[in-house]
ZAKOL-89822 format. One record per atom (N, C-alpha, C, CB): residue number from 1; residue in three letters; atom name; x, y, z. Coordinates in pm, 1 decimal. Glycine has a CB too. Example, Ala and Ser with C-alpha at 12.3 -4.5 7.8 and 13.67 -1.06 7.14 Angstrom:
<r 1,"Ala","N",<1319.0,-569.0,780.0>>
<r 1,"Ala","CA",<1230.0,-450.0,780.0>>
<r 1,"Ala","C",<1320.0,-330.0,780.0>>
<r 1,"Ala","CB",<1130.8,-447.3,904.6>>
<r 2,"Ser","N",<1285.0,-225.0,708.0>>
<r 2,"Ser","CA",<1367.0,-106.0,714.0>>
<r 2,"Ser","C",<1290.0,3.0,787.0>>
<r 2,"Ser","CB",<1408.4,-59.8,572.5>>
***
This chain:
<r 1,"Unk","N",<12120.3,9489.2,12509.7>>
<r 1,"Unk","CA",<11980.9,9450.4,12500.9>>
<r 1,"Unk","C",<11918.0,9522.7,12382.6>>
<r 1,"Unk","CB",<11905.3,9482.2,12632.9>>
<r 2,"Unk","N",<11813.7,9446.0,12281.7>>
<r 2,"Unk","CA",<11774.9,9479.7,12182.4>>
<r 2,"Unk","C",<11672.3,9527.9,12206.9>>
<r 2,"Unk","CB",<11775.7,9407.8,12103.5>>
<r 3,"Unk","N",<11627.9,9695.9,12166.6>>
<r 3,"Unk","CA",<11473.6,9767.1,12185.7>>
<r 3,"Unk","C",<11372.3,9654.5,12164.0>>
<r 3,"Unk","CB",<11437.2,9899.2,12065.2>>
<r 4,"Unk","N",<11376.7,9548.0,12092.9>>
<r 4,"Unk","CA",<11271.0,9496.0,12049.8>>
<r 4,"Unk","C",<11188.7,9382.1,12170.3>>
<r 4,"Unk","CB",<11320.6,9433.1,11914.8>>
<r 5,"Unk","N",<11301.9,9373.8,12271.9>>
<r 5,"Unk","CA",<11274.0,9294.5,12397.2>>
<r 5,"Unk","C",<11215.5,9387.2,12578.0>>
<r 5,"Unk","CB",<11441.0,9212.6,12412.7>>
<r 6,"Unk","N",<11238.2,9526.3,12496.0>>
<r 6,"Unk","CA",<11253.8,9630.2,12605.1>>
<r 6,"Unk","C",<11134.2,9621.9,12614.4>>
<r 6,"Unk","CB",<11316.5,9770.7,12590.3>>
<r 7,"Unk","N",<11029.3,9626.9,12747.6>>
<r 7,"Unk","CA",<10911.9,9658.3,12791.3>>
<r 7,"Unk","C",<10887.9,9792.4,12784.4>>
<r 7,"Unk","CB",<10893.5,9614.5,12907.2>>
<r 8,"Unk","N",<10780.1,9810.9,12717.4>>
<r 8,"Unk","CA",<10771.6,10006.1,12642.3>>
<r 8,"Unk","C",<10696.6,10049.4,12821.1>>
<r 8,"Unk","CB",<10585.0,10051.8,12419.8>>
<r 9,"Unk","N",<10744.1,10182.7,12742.8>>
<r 9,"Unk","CA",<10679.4,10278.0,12899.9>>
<r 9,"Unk","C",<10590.8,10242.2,12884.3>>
<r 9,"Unk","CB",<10666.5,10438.6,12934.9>>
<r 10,"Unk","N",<10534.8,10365.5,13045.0>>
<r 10,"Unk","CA",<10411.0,10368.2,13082.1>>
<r 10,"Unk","C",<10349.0,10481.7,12900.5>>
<r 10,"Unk","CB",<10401.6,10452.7,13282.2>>
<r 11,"Unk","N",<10411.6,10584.1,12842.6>>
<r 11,"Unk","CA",<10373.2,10708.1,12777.2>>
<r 11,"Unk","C",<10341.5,10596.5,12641.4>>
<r 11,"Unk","CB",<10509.2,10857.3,12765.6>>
<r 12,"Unk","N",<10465.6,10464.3,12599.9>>
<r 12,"Unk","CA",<10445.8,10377.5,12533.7>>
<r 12,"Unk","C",<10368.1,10339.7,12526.6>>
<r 12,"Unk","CB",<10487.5,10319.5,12534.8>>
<r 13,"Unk","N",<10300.7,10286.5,12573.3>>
<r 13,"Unk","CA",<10177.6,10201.4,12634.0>>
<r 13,"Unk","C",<10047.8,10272.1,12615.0>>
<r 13,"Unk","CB",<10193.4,10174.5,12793.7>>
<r 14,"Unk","N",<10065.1,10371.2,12649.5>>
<r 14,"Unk","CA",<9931.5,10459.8,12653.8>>
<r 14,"Unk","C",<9911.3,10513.9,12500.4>>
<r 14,"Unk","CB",<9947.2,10600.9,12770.7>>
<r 15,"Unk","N",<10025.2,10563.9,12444.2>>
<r 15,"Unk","CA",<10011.5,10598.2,12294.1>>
<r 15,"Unk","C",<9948.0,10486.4,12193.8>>
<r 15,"Unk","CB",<10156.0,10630.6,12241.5>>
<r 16,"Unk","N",<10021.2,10359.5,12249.7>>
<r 16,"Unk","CA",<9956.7,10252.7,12174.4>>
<r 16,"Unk","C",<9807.3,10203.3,12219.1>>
<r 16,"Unk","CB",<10050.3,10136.4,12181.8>>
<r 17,"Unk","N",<9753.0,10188.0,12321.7>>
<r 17,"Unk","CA",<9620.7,10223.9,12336.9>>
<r 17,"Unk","C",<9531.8,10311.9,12297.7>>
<r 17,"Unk","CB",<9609.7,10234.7,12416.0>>
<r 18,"Unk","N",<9610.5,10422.7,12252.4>>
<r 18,"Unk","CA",<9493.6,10532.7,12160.2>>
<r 18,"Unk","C",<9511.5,10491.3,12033.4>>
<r 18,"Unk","CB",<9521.1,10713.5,12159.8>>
<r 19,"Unk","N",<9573.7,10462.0,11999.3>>
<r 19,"Unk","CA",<9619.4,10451.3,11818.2>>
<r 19,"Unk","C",<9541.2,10306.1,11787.9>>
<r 19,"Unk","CB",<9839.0,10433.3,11775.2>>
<r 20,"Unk","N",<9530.2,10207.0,11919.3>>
<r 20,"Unk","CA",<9461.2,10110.2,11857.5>>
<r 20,"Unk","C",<9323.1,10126.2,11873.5>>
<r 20,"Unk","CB",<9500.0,9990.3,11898.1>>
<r 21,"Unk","N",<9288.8,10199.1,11909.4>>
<r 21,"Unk","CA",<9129.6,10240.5,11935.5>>
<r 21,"Unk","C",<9087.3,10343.2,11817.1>>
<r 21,"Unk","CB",<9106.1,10324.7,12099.4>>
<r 22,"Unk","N",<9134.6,10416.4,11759.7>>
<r 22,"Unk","CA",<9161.6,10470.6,11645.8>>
<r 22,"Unk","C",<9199.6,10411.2,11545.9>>
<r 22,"Unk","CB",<9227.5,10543.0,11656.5>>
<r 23,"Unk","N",<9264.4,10307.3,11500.7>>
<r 23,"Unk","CA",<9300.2,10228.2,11402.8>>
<r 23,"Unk","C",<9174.1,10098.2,11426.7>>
<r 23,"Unk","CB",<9473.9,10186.7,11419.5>>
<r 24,"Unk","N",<9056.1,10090.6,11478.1>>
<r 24,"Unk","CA",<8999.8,10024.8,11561.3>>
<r 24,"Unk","C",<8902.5,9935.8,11409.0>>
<r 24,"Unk","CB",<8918.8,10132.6,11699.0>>
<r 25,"Unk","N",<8862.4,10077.4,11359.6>>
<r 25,"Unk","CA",<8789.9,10015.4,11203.4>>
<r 25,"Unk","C",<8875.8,9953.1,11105.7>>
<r 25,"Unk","CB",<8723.6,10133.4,11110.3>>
<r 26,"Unk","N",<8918.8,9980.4,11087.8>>
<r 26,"Unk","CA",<9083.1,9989.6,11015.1>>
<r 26,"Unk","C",<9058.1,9804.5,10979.0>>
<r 26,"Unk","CB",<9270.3,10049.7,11169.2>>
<r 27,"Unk","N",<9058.0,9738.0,11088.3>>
<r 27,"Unk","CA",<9120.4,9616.6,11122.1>>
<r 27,"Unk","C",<9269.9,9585.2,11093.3>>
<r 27,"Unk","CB",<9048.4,9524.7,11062.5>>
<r 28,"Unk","N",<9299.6,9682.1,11167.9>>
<r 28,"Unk","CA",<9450.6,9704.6,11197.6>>
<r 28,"Unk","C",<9499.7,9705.3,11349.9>>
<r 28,"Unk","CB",<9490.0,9842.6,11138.0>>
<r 29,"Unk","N",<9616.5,9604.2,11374.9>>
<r 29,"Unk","CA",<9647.3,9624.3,11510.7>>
<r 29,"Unk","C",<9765.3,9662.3,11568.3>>
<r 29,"Unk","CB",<9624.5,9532.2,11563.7>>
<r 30,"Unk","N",<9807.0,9733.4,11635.6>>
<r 30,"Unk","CA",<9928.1,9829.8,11679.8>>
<r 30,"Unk","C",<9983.8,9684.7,11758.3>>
<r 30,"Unk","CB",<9885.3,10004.0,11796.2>>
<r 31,"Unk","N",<10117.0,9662.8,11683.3>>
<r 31,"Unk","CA",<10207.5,9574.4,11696.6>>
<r 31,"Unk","C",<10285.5,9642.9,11858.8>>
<r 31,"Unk","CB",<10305.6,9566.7,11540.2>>
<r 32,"Unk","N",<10323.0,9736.0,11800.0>>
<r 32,"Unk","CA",<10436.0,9821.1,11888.3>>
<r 32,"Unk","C",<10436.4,9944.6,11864.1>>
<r 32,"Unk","CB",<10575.5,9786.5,11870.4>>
<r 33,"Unk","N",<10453.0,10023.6,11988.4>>
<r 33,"Unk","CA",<10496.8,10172.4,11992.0>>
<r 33,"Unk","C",<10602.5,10179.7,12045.3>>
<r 33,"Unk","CB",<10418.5,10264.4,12054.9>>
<r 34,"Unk","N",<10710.9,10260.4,12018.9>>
<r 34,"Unk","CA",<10842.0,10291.8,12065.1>>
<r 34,"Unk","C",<10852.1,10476.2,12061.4>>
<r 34,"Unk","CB",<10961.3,10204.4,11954.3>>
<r 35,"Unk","N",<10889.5,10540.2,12160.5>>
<r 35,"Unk","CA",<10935.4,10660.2,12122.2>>
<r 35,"Unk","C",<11111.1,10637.2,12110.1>>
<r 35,"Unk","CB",<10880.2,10776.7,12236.0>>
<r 36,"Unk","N",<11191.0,10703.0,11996.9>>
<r 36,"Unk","CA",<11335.4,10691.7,12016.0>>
<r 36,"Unk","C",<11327.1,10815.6,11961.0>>
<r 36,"Unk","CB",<11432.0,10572.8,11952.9>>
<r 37,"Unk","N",<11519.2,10884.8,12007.1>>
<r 37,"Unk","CA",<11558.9,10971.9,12021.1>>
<r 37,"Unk","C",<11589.7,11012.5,11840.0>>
<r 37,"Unk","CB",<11660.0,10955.0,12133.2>>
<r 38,"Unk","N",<11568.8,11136.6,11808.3>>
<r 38,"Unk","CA",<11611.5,11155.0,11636.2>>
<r 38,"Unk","C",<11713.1,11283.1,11635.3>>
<r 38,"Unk","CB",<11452.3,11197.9,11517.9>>
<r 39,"Unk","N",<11803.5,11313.5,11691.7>>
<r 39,"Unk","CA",<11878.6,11395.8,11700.2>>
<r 39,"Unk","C",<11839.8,11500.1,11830.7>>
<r 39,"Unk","CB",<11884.9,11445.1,11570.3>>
<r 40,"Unk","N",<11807.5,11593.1,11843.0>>
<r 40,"Unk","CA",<11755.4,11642.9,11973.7>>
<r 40,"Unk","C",<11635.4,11654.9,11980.0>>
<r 40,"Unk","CB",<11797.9,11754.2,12013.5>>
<r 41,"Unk","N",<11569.6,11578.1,11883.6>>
<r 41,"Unk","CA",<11424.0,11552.9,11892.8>>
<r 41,"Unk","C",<11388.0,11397.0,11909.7>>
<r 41,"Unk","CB",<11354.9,11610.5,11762.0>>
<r 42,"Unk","N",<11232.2,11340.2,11984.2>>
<r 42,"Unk","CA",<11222.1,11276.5,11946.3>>
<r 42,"Unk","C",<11105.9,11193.7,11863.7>>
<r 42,"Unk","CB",<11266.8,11264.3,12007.7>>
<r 43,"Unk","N",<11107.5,11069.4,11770.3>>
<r 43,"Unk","CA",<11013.5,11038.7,11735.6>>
<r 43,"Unk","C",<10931.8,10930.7,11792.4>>
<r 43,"Unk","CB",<11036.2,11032.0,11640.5>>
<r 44,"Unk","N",<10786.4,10886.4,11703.5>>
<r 44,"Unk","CA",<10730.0,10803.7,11749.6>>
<r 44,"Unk","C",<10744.2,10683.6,11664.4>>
<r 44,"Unk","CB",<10616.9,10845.9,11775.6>>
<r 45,"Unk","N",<10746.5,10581.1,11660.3>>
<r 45,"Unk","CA",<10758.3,10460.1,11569.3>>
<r 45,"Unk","C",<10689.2,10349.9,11578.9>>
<r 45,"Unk","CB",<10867.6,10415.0,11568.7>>
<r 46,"Unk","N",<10534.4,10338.0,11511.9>>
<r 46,"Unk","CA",<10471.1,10266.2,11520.1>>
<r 46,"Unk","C",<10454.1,10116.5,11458.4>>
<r 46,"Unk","CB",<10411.3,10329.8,11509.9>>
<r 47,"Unk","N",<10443.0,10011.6,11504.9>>
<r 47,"Unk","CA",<10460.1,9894.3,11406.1>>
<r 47,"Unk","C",<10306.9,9860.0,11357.7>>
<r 47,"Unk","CB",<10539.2,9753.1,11484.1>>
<r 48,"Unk","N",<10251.9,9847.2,11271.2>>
<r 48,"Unk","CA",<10092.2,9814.6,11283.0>>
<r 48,"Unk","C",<10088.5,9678.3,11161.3>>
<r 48,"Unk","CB",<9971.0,9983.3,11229.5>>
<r 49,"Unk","N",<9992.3,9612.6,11176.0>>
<r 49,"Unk","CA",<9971.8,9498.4,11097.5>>
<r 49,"Unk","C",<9797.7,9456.9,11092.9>>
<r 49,"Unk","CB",<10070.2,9376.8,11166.3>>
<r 50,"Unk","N",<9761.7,9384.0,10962.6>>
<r 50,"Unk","CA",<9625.8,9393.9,10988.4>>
<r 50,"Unk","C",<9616.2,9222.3,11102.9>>
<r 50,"Unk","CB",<9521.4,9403.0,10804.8>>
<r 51,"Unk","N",<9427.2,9297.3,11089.0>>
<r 51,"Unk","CA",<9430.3,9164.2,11236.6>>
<r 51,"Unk","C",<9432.6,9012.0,11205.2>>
<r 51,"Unk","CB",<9275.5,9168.2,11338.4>>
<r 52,"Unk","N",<9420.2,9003.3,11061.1>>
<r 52,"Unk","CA",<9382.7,8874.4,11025.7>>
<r 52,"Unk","C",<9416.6,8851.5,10870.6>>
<r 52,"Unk","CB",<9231.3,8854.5,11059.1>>
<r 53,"Unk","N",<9442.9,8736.3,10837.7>>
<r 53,"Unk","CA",<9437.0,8725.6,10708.3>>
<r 53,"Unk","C",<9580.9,8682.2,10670.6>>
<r 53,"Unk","CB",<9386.1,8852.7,10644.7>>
<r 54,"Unk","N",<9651.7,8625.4,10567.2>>
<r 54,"Unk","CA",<9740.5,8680.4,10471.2>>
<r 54,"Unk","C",<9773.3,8803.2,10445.3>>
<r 54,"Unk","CB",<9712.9,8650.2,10377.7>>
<r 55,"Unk","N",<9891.9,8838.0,10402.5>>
<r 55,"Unk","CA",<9942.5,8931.1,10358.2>>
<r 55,"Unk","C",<10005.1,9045.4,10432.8>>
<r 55,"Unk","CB",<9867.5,8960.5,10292.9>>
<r 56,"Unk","N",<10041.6,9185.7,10390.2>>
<r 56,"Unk","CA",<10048.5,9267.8,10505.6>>
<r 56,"Unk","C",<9958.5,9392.6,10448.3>>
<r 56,"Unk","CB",<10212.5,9305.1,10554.0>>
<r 57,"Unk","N",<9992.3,9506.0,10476.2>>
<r 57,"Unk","CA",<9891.6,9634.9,10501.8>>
<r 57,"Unk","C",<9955.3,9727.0,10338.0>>
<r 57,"Unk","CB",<9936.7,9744.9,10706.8>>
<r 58,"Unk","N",<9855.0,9725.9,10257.6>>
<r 58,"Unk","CA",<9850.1,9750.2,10109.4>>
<r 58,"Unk","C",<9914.0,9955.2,10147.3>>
<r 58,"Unk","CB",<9630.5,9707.3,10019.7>>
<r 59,"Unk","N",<10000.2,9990.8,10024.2>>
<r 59,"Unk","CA",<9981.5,10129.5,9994.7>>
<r 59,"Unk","C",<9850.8,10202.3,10041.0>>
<r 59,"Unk","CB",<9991.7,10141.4,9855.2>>
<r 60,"Unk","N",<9807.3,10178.7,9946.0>>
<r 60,"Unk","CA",<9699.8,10299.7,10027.9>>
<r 60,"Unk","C",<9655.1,10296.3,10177.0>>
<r 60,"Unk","CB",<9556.2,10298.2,9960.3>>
<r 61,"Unk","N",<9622.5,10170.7,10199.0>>
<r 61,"Unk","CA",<9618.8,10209.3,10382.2>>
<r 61,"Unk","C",<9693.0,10231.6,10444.5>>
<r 61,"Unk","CB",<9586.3,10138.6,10469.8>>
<r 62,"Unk","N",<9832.6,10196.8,10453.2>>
<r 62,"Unk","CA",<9902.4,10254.0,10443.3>>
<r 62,"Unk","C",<9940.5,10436.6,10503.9>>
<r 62,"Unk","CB",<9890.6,10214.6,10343.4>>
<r 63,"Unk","N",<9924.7,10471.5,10395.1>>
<r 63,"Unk","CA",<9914.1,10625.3,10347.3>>
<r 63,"Unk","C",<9802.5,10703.4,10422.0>>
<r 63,"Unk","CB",<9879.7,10634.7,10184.6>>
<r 64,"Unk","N",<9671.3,10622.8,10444.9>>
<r 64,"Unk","CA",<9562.2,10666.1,10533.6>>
<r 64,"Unk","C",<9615.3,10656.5,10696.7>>
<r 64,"Unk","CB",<9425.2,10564.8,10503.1>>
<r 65,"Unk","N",<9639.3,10537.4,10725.8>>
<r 65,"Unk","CA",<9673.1,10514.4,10887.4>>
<r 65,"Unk","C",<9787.2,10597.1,10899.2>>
<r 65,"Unk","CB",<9710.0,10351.4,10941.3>>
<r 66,"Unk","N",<9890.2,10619.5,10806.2>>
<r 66,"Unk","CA",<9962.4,10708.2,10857.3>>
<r 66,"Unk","C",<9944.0,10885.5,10849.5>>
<r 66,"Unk","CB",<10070.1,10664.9,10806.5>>
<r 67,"Unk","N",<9849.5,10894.3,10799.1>>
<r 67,"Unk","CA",<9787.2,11042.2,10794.3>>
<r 67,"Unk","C",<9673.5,11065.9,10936.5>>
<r 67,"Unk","CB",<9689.9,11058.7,10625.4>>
<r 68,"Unk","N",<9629.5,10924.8,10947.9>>
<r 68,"Unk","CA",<9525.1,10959.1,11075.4>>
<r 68,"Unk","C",<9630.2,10967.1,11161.3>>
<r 68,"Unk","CB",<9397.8,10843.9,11127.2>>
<r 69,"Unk","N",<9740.9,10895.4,11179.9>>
<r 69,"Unk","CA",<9810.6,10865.6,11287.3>>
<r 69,"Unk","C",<9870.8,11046.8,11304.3>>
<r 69,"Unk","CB",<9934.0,10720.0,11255.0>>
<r 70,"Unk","N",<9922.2,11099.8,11217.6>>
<r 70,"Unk","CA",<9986.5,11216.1,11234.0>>
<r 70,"Unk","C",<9882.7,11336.0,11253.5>>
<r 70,"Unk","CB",<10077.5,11234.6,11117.5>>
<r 71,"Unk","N",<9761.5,11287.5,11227.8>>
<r 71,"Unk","CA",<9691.0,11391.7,11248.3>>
<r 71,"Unk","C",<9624.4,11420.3,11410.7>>
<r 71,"Unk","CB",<9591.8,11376.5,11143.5>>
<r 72,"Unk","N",<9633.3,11245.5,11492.8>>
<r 72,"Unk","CA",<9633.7,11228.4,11648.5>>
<r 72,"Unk","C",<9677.8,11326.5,11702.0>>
<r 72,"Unk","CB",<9704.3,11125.8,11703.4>>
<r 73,"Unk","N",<9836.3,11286.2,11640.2>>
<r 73,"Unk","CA",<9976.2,11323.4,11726.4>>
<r 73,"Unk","C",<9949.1,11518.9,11694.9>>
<r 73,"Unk","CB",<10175.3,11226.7,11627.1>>
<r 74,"Unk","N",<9926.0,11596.1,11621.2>>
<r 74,"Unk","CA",<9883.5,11726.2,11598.2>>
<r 74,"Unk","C",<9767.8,11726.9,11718.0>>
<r 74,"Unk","CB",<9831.0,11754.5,11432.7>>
<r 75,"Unk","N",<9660.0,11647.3,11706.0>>
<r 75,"Unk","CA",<9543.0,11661.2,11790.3>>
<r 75,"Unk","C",<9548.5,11620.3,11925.4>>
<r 75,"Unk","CB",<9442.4,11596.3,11737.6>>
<r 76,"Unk","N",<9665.0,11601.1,12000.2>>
<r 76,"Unk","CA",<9684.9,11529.0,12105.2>>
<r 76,"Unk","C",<9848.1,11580.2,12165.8>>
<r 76,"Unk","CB",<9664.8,11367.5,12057.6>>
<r 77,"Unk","N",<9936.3,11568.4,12078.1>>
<r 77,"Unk","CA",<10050.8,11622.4,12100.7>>
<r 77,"Unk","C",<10124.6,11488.1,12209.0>>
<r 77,"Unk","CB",<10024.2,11788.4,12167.9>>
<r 78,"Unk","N",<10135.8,11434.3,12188.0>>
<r 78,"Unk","CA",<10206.3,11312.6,12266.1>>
<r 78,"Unk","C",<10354.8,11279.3,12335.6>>
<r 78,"Unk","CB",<10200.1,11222.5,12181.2>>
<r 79,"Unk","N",<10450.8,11397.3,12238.3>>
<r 79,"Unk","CA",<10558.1,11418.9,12330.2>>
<r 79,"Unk","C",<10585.6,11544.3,12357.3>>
<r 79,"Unk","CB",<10667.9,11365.6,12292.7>>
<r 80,"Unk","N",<10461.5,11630.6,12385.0>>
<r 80,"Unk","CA",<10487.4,11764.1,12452.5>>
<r 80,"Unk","C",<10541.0,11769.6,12375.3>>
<r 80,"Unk","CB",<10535.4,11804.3,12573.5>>
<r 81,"Unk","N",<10490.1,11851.3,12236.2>>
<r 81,"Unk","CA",<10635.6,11977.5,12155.4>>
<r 81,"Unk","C",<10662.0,11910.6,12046.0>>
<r 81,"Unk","CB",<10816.0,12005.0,12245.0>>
***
């Protein structure tokens, strides 16, 4: 079975509910959250896309959503540690 069909957790679920409420101005919408394993750590892997329009999500925003996003995960701590 392919992650991409897997029904995300409950911790899934909830991460992606903050990030889209936070990405909320943005007009950006959290496709998918996945936590997977990165050696004995693990990460978070967000899919995001804007809400409308042509095209997809330019460099610089980019570079912003993923700085707010890491700055959550510092301010929130989401997988314990």
């Amino acid at each position: 079975m392919s992650s991409a069909s897997a029904s995300p957790s409950s911790r899934e679920h909830a991460i992606m509910l903050e990030l889209q409420e936070l990405l909320k101005d943005e007009s950006i919408v959290v496709e998918d959250v996945k936590i997977v394993r990165a050696g004995k750590h693990s990460k978070i892997v967000v899919i995001i896309d804007k809400d409308k329009g042509p095209g997809g999500v330019d460099t610089d925003l980019l570079g912003k959503i993923t700085q707010d996003i890491s700055d959550w995960c510092d301010d929130n701590d989401p997988l314990n540690g």
